[in-house]
N, C-alpha and C positions, 0 to 999 in steps of 0.2 A: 619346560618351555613356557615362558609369559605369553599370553595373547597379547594382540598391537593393543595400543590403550582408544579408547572411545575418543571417536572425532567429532565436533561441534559441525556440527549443519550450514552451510552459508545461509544466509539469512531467508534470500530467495529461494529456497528448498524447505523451509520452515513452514510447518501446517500448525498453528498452533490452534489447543482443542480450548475454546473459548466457557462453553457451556459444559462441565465435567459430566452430565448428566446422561449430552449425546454422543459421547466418546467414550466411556470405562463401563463396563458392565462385572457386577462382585458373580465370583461362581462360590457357592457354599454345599459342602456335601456332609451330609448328616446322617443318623439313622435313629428315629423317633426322638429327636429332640425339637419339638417345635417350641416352648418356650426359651430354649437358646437363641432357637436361629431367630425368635423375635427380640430379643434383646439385640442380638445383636447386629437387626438390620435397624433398630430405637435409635445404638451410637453411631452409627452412620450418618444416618439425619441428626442427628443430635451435634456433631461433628463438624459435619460437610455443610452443614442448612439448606440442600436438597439431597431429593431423593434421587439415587443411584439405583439404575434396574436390575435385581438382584433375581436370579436363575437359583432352586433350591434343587440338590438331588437325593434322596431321601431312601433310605436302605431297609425302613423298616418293613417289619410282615405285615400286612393288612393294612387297615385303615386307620386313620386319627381318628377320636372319637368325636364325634359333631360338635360339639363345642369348644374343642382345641380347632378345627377346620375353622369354624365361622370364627374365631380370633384371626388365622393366619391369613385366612381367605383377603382381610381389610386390611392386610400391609397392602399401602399405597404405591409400592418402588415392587413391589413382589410380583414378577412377568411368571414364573414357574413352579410350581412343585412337584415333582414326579417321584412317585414313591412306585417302588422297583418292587417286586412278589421275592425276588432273590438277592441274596448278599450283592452286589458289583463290586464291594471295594473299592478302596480311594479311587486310584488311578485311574480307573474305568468309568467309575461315578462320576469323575469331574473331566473327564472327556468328555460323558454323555454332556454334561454340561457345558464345556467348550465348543462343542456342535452348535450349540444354540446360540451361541454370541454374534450380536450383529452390528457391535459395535469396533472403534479403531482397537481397542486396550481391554483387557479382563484383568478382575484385579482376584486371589484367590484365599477365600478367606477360611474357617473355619467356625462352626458353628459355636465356639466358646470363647471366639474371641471378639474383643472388643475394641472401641475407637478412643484413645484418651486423649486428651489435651497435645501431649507429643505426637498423634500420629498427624503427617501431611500428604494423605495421598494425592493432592493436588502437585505436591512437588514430584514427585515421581512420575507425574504425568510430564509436568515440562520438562524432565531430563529425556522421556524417548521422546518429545515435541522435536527436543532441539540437538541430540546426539543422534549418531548413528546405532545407538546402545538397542538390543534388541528384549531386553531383561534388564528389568531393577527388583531393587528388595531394601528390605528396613529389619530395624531390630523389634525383638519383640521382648516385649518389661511382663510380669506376673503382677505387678503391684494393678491393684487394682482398686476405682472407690469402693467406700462402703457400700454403697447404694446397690454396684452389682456384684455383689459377694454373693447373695442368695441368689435360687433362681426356682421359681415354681417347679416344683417334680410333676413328672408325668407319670401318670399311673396305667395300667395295663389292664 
């Protein structure tokens, strides 16, 4: 059985999100990876040319060690980090994290991934602006620049 296909908005019913900033919030769930999830809140801005308020949910035991914290702390788009004493697992992690959104849109990322040249989540924002579409999605490429092949290891 097809679902109906996605209907276009009369125009008068159109909200459209002018500023992406105050409309999409990224949810990312992790577990001790803070130099990903800084890289990959870098392409975002890097990307977008603002910062998007990024929600982190963070699955490791204990604490970062003070000087991975005071890096992570000065992400400027960075509203949260909660690092959990027990496993949550995906789902549950990025609930906790969808709790917290207080914006129209969430967009849901992963802490390994990254924004390249192809990605437009500004497009995706005007398809639920201007459909009745309740969910969008994109493809996701492995190629990646050189530049983020590496990534700082975190040591324990």
């Amino acid at each position: 059985m097809r679902p109906p296909p996605v209907k276009l908005l009369p125009r008068d019913q159109v909200s459209r999100c002018t500023k992406l900033s105050e409309c999409l919030t990224v949810i990312c769930k992790t577990a001790r990876r803070p130099y990903y999830v800084l890289r990959m809140a870098n392409s975002l801005f890097e990307r977008l040319g603002e910062r998007l308020p990024i929600i982190v949910i963070d699955d490791g035991i204990g604490e970062y060690p003070k000087e991975i914290m005071n890096e992570i702390r000065y992400i400027p788009n960075l509203n949260y980090v909660i690092s959990n004493k027990t496993d949550l697992g995906i789902a549950e992690g990025r609930t906790l994290g969808l709790n917290m959104v207080t914006t129209k849109y969430f967009f849901i990322m992963d802490d390994d991934t990254m924004m390249t040249e192809e990605s437009d989540v500004r497009k995706l924002v005007e398809i639920l602006d201007a459909t009745d579409a309740t969910l969008v999605g994109g493809r996701e490429t492995t190629t990646l620049p050189d530049s983020w092949k590496s990534c700082h290891p975190v040591t324990r």
